[in-house]
N, C-alpha and C positions, 0 to 999 in steps of 0.2 A: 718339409715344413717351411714355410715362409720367414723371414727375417723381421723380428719385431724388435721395439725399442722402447726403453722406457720413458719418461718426463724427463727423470734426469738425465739418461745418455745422452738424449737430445740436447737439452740445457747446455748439459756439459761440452757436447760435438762443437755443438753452434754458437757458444759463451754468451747464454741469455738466460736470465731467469726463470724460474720455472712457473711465477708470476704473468711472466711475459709469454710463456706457450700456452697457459691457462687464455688469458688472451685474446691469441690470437685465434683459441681454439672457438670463444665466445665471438667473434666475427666471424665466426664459417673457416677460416683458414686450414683450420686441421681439422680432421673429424675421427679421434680414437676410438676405441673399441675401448667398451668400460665394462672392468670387471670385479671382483672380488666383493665382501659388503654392500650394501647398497650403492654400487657401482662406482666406487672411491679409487679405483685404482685405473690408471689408464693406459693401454697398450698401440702403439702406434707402428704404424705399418709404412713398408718400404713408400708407401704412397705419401704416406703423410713426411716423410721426411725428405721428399721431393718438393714438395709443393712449400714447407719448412725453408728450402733452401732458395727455392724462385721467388721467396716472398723476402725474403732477407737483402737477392739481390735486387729485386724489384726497390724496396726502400734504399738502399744504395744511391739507385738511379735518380731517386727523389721521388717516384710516385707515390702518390696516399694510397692506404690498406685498399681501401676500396676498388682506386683504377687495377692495382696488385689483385683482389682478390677476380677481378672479372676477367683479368687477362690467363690470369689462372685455371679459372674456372673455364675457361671456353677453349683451354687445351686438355679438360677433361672429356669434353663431350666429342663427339664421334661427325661433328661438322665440319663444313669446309674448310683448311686450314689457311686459305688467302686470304676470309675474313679475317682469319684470326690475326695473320702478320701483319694487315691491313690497318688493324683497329690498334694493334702493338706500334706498327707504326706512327699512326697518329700522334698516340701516347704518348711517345720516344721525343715526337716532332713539339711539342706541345712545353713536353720539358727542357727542348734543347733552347727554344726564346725565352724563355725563363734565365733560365741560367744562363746565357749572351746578354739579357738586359741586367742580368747581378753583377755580371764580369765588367759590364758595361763601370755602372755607379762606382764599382768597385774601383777600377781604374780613375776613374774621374776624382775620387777620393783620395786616391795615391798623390796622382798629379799636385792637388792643394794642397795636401800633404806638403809634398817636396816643396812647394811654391814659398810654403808659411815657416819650414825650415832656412830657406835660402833667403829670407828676410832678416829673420831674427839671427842667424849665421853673420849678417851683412852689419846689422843693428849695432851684432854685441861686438864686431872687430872695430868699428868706427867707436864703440865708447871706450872700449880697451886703447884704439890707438889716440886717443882725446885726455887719458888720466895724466898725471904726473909722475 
């Protein structure tokens, strides 16, 4: 018998709402097996809770659902898989100058930062040594 899991183990495993696996289930992400009443209850499979965990790391990395759900998706299909590092690669590349031009600002921030510190440091010793 295969290994299933429910909304909440998941939820619970991966500390996300079960909001949030509803979701991702509505973008294609996960695709359970639904059961019980009018198929109100949902059963997810070792698959899904693969594909659960590369979408979680995928947002990590900063990709949007969508780059996440193709890169995903094209490690289900049975094609070449040099496309697929190929296209992961890009991906990867795409977000690493993103994030070197945030780092960038970021630092440049810091800098004036310290700049507008090392003023008013300068300002407030000159009126403190200026009192009586």
């Amino acid at each position: 018998m295969a290994i299933t899991y429910t909304i909440s183990d998941l939820a619970k495993e991966f500390d996300l709402t079960t909001r949030a696996m509803r979701f991702y289930e509505d973008v294609g992400l996960l695709q359970p097996e639904r059961t019980g009443p009018g198929g109100r209850s949902r059963i997810y499979s070792a698959r899904d809770r693969t594909r659960l965990k590369l979408t979680l790391r995928a947002k990590r990395l900063g990709l949007s659902l969508s780059e996440a759900k193709e890169i995903i998706d094209m490690y289900d299909s049975p094609r070449d898989t040099g496309v697929q590092l190929r296209k992961f690669l890009t991906v990867l590349a795409g977000h690493r100058r993103q994030l070197d031009e945030q780092m960038a600002d970021l630092q440049a921030n810091l800098d004036e930062i310290k700049e507008h510190e090392k003023e008013a440091r300068a300002l407030l010793a000159k009126m403190e040594k200026n009192q009586p």
